[in-house]
C-alpha positions as CSV (number, residue, x, y, z in Angstrom):
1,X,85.8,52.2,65.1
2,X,86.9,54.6,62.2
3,X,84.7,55.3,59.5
4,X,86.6,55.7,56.5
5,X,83.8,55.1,53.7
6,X,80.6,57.2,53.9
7,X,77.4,55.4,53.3
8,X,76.6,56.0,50.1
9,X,79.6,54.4,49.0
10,X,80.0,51.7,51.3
11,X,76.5,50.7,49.6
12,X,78.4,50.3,46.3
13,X,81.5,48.8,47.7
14,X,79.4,46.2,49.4
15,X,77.2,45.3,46.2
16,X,79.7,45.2,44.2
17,X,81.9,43.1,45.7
18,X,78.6,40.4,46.7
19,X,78.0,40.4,43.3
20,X,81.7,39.5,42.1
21,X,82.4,36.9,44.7
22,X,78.9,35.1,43.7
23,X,80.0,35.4,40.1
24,X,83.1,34.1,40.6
25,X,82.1,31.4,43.2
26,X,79.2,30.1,41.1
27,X,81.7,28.7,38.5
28,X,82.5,26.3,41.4
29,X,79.3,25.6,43.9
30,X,75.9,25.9,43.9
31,X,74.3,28.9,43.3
32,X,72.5,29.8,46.4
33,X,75.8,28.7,48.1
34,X,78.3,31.3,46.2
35,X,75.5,34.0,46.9
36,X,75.8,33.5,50.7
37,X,79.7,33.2,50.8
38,X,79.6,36.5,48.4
39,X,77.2,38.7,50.9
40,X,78.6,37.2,54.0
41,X,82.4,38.1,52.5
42,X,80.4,42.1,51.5
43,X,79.2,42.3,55.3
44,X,82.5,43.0,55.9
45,X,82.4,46.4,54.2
46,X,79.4,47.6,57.2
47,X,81.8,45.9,59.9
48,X,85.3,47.2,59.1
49,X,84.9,50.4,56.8
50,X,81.2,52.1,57.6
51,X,80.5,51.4,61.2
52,X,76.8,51.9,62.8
53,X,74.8,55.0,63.9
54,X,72.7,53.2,66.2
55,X,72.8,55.1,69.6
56,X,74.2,51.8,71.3
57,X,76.5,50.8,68.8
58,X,79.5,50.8,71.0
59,X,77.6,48.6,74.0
60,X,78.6,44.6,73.9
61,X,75.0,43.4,73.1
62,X,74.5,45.6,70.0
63,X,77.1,43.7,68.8
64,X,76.2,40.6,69.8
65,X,72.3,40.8,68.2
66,X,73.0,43.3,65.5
67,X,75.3,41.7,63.6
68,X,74.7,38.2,63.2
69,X,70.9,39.6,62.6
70,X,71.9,42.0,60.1
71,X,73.8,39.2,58.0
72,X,71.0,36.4,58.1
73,X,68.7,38.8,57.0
74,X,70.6,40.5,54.1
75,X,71.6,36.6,52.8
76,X,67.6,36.1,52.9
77,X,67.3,39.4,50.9
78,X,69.3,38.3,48.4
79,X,68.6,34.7,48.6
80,X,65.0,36.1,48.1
81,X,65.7,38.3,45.2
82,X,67.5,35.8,43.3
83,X,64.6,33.6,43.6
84,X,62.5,36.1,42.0
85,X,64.9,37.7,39.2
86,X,65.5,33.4,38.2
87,X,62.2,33.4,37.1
88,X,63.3,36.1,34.1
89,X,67.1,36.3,33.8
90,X,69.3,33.2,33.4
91,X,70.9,32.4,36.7
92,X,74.5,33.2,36.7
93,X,73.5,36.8,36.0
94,X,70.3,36.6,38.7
95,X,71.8,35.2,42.0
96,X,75.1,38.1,41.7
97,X,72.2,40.7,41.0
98,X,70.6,39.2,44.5
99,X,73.9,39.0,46.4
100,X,74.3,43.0,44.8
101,X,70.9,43.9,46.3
102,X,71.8,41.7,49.3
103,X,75.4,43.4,49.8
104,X,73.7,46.9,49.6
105,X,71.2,45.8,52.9
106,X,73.5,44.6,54.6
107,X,75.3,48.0,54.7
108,X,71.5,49.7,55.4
109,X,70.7,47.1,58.2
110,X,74.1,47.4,60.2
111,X,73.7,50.7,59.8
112,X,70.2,51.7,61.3
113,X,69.0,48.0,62.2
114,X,68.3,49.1,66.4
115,X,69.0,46.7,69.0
116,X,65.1,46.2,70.5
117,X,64.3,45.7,66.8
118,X,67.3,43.2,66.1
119,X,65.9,41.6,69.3
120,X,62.3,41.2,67.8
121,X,64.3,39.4,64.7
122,X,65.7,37.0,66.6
123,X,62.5,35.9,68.6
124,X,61.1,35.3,65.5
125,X,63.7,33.0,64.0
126,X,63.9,31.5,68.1
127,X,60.0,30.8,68.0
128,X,60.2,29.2,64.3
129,X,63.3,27.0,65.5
130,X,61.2,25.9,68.8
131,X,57.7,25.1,66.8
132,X,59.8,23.4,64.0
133,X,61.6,21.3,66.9
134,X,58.3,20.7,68.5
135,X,57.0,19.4,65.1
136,X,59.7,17.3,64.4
137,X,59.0,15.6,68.1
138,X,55.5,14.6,67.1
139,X,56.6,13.2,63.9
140,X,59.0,11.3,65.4
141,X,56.7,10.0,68.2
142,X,54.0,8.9,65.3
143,X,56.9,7.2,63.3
144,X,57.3,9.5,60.6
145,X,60.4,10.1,59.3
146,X,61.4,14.1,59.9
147,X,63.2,15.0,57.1
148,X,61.3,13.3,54.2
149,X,58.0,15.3,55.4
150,X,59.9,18.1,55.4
151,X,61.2,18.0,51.9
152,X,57.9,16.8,50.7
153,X,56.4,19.8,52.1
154,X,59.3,22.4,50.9
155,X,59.3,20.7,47.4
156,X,55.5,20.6,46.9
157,X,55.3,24.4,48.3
158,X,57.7,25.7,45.9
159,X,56.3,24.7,42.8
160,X,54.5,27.6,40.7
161,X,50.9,26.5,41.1
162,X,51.8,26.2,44.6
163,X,53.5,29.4,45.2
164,X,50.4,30.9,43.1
165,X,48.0,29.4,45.5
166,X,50.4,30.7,48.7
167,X,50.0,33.9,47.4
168,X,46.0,34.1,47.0
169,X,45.7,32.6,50.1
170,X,48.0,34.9,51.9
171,X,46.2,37.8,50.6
172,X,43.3,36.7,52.1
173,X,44.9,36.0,55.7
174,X,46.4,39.5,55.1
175,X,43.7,41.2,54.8
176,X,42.0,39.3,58.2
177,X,44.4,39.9,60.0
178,X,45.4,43.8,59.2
179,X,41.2,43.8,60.6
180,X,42.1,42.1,63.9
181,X,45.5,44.2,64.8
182,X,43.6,47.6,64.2
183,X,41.4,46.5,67.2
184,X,44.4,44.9,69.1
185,X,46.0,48.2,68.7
186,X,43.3,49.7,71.0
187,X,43.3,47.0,72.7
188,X,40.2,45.7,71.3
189,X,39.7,42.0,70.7
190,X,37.5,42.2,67.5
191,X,36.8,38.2,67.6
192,X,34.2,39.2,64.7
193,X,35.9,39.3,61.9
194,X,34.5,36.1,60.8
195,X,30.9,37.1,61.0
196,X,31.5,40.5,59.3
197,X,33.8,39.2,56.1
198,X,30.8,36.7,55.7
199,X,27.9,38.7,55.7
200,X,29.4,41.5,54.1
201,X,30.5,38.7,51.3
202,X,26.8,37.5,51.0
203,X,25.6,41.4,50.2
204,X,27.8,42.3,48.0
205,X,27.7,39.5,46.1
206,X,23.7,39.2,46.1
207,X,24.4,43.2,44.6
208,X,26.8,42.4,42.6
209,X,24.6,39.6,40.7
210,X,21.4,42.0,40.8
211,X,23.1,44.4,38.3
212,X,25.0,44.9,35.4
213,X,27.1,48.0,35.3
214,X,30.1,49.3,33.5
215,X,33.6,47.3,34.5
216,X,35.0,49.6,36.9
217,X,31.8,50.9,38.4
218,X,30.5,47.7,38.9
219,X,33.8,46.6,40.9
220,X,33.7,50.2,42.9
221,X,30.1,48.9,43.8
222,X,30.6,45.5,45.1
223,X,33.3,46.5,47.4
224,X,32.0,49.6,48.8
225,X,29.0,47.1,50.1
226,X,31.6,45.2,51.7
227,X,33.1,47.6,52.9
228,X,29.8,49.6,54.7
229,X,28.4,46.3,55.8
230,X,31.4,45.0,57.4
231,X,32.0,48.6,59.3
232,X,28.1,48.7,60.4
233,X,28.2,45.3,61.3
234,X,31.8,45.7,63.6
235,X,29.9,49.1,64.7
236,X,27.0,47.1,66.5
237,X,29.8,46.2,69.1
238,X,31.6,49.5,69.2
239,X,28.4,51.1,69.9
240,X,27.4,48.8,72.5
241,X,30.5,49.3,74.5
242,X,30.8,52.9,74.8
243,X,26.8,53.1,75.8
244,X,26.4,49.8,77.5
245,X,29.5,48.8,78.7
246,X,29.4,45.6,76.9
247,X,32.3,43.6,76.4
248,X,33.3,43.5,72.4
249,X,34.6,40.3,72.7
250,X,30.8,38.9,73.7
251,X,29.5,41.3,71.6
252,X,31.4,39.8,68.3
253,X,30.8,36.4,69.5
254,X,27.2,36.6,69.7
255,X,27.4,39.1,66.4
256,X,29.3,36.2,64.3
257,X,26.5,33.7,65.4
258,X,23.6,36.4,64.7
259,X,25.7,36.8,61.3
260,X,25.5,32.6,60.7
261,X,21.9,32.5,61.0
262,X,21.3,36.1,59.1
263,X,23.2,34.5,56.3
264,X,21.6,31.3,56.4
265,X,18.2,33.0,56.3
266,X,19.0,34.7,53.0
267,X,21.1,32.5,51.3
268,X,18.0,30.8,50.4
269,X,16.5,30.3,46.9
270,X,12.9,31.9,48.2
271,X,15.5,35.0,49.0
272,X,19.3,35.9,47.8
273,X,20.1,32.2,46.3
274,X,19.6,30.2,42.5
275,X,20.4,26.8,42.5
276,X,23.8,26.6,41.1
277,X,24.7,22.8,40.7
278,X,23.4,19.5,42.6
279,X,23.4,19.9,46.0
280,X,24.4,23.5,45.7
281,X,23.0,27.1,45.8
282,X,24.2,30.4,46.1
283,X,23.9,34.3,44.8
284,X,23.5,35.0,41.4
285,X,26.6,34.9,39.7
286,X,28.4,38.2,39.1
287,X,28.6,39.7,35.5
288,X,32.0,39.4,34.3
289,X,32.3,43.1,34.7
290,X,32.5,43.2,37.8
291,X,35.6,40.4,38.0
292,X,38.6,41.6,39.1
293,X,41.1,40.1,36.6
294,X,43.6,38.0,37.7
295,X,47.5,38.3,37.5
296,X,49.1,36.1,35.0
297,X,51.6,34.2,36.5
298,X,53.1,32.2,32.8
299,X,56.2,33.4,33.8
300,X,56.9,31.6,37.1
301,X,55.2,28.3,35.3
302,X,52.3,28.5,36.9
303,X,48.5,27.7,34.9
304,X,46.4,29.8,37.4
305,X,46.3,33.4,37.9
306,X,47.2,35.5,41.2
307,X,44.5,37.6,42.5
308,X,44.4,40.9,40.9
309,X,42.8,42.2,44.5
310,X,46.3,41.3,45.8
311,X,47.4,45.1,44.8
312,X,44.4,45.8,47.2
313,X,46.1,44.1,50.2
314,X,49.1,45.9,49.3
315,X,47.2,49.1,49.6
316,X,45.4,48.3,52.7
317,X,49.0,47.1,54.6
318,X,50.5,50.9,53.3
319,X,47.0,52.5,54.6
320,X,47.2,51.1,57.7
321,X,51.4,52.1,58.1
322,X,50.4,55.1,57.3
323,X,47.3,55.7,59.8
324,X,48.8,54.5,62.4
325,X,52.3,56.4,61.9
326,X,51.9,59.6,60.2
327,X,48.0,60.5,61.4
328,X,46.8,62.4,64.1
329,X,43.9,59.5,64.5
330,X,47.1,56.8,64.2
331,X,48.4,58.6,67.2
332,X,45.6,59.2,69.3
333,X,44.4,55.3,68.4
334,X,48.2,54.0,69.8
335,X,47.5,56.4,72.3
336,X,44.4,55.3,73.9
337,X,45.1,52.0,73.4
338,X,48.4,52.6,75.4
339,X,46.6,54.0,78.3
340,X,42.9,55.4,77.9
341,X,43.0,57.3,80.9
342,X,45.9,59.5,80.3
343,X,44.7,59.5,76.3
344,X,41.3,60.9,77.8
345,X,43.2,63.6,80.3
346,X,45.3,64.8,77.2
347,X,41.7,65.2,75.7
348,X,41.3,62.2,73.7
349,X,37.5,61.5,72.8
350,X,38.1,57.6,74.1
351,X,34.6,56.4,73.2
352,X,34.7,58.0,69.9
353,X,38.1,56.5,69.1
354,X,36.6,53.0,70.0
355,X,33.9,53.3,68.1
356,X,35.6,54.3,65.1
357,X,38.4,51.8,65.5
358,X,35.9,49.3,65.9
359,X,33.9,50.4,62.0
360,X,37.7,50.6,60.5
361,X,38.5,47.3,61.8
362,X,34.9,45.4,60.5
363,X,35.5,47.8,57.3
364,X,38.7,46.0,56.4
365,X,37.2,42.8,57.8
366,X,34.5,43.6,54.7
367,X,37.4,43.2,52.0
368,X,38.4,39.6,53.6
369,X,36.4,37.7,51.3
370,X,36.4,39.8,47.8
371,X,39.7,38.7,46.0
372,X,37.7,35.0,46.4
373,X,34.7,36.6,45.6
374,X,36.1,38.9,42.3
375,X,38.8,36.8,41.6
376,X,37.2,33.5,41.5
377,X,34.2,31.9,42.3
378,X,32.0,35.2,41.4
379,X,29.0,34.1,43.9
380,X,28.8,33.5,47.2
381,X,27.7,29.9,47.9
382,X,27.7,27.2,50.7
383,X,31.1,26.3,49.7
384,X,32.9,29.7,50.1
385,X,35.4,30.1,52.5
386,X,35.1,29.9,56.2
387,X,37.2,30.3,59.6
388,X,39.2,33.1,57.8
389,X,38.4,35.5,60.6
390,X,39.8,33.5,63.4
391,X,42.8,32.7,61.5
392,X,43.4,36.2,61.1
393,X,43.9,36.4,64.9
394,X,46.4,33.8,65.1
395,X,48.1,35.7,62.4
396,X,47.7,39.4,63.8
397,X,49.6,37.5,66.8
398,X,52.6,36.1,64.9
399,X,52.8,39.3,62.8
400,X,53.0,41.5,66.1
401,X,50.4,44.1,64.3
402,X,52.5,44.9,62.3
403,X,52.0,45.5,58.6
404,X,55.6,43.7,57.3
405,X,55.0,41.1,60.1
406,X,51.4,40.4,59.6
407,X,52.4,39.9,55.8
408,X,55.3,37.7,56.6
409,X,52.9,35.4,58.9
410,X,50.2,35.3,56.4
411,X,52.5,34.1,53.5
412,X,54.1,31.1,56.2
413,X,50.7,30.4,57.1
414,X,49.6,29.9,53.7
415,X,52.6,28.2,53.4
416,X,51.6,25.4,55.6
417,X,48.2,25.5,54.6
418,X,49.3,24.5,50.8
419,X,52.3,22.4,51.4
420,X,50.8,19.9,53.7
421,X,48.0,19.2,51.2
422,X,51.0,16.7,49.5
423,X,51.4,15.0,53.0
424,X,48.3,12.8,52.8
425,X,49.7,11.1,49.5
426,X,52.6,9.2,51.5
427,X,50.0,8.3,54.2
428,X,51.1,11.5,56.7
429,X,48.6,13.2,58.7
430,X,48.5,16.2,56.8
431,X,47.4,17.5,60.4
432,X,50.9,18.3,61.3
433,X,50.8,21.7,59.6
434,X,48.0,22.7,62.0
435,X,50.6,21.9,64.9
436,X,53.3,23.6,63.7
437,X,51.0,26.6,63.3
438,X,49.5,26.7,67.0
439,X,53.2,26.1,68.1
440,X,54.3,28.7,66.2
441,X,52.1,31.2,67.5
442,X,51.8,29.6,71.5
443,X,55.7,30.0,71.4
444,X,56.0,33.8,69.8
445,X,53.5,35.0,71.9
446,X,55.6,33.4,74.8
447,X,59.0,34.5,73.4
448,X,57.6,38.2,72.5
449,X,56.6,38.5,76.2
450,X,59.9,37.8,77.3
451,X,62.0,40.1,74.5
452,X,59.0,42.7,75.9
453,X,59.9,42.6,79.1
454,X,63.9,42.6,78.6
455,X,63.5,45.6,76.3
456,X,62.5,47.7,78.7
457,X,65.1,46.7,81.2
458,X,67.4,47.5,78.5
459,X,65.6,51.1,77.9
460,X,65.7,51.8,81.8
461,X,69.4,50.8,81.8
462,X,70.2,52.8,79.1
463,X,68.2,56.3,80.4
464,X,70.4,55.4,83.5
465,X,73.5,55.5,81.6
466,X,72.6,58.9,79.6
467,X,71.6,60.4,83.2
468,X,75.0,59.4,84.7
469,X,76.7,60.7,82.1
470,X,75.3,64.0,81.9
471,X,75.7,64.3,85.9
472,X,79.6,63.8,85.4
473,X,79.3,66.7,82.5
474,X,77.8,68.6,84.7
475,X,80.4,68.3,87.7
């Protein structure tokens, strides 16, 4: 293949031309229609005039996985952006800025997108296509027509105070889950989660309603006790592994049940709790300097605020990149979870890592309940949310652990979550989001398996290849 633009301006060439072709096409279709004719006409620019640096571009299934990959995701790019610049700009100038940002990844993605990644894409959109498929066979066996609960559930989902509620949701499920995969990582099953987001919850909340302090201080305070209550708490079971040999996954069972019935001892009005309505008690209510103010959200349409702790799931997902990738701890953590034996011959303190991984994992697990807690109800009470720690497994396991994945899951969970809620009005078993989500994550799990164990066929195949090669330099 020759090369005859260099990236920089096959970037420009690509958005530019996108951005026209949307422009001129939206005279004539629908928007999001011209924007994917205009970045799938741009994709040409990658395919014809800049040409791939992966190390397998020439081989037939680079090809065959990068390509059409590369394109769906760039017209989701832009379709995305679009979306988001509609909400400010009138829209025959935002979808050709979306099919300009789309036109410029689709030069980045055929450019460095590698296969095994491009492979891990495409499980994803296989799994989704299988669980929808699944779903759409249990409609049809309980008589519901397919396509009307889907665009009930799309329509209802999209609207502002829907997308709002997505997103607080989603942060929430992000922040569970981001808990869950550090332990995974080391091969951990921290199935206490739940327990430790609760109880640290309860604490800081019953310290948070003790005092009054200045604004900032006062939020520093309430999620610093979250934070050391869910680490000590996850550190029980840490500790009890690497001196007793106990298996964390009792161990945070039996901790989450301990946790219910420490929590139920002290959310009490005799203890932590004031009555707080009929038939309800809780923790003192937190002084309105130590909310976290919300995000307004006006400019989508929407009447309720986003979490303003949503900027501290943001941070947490870039933390835990960043330990993991550019950390000696992140390495030796991967490490040891790889293969504790050869982590502990290269002279890896195994225990200590698990212990540690363990507090970092209930430490996050701490933050799980505080943009509900700061954001909203400002007391902790018998109606505050439960079950978040177990569905921050399920999504730890669609994500794949990682950070960009988890986030993905969270928001499609939270999707399903919200959007069902319209399903009971036309007399549909709103139920049918739960079985898309277990379907969902029975069929990546499945599919992930199978893309694991062809990847490293392709990885052997392709040493092989670099081997032969260098033995016919050599002779």
């Amino acid at each position: 293949m020759i090369k005859s633009l260099p990236a920089p301006a096959g970037i420009a060439v690509a958005a530019l031309s996108a951005a026209a072709v949307t422009f001129l096409l939206d005279l004539a279709l629908l928007a999001p229609a011209a924007l994917a004719i205009g970045v799938a006409l741009a994709f040409a620019v990658p395919l014809l005039a800049v040409g791939s640096d992966a190390e397998d571009a020439t081989t037939g299934i680079h090809r065959l996985l990068v390509t059409p990959i590369a394109l769906v995701l760039s017209v989701l790019v832009a379709l995305l952006a679009a979306i988001v610049l509609d909400l400010w700009l009138i829209e025959p100038v935002a979808y050709p800025v979306g099919a300009a940002a789309g036109g410029a990844v689709a030069v980045l993605l055929y450019r460095r997108l590698p296969t095994q990644l491009a492979l891990a894409f495409g499980a994803v959109a296989a799994a989704g296509v299988l669980a929808l498929g699944i779903t759409a066979l249990v409609l049809l066996a309980t008589g519901v027509e397919v396509l009307h609960t889907f665009e009930r559930m799309l329509n209802y989902g999209s609207q502002p105070n829907s997308v709002v509620q997505i997103l607080n949701t989603g942060t929430t499920y992000y922040l569970s889950a981001v808990a869950v995969a550090i332990g995974f990582k080391m091969k951990l099953f921290n199935i206490g989660v739940d327990g430790q987001y609760r109880l640290a919850a309860l604490l800081a909340a019953a310290v948070g309603g003790a005092f009054v302090l200045p604004p900032v201080l006062h939020q520093i305070v309430i999620i610093t006790v979250a934070v050391a209550v869910g680490g000590f708490w996850a550190g029980i079971a840490g500790w009890l592994k690497v001196t007793r040999g106990v298996s964390e996954v009792i161990s945070t069972i039996m901790l989450n049940a301990i946790a219910t019935g420490v929590t139920a001892y002290l959310l009490n009005t005799n203890r932590l709790a004031v009555e707080l309505g009929t038939n309800n008690i809780g923790t003192r209510p937190i002084a309105e300097s130590g909310w976290v103010p919300g995000i307004p959200a006006g400019f989508m349409g929407a009447t309720r605020p986003i979490f303003g702790l949503v900027l501290l799931a943001v941070a947490v997902g870039v933390g835990y990149w960043w330990m993991l990738n550019r950390t000696r701890f992140g390495f030796e953590l991967r490490a040891t979870g790889q293969s504790a034996t050869a982590a502990q011959a290269s002279g890896v303190n195994v225990k200590k890592m698990v212990v540690l991984s363990m507090v970092i994992s209930g430490m996050v697990a701490g933050l799980v309940g505080m943009p509900q807690l700061l954001g909203s109800s400002h007391y902790y009470a018998l109606d505050f949310p439960l079950g978040l720690g177990f569905t921050g497994i399920a999504i730890a396991l669609l994500g794949r652990n990682h950070p960009v994945g988890i986030a993905a899951a969270a928001l499609f969970w939270a999707f399903l979550d919200q959007s069902s809620q319209i399903l009971d009005i036309d007399g549909i078993p709103k139920e049918i989001a739960v079985v898309t989500q277990a379907t969902m994550v029975l069929t990546i799990v499945v599919v992930y398996e199978l893309v694991h164990r062809w990847g490293r066929r392709y990885q052997q195949r392709q040493v092989g290849r670099e081997l032969g090669r260098e033995k016919v330099a050599a002779s």
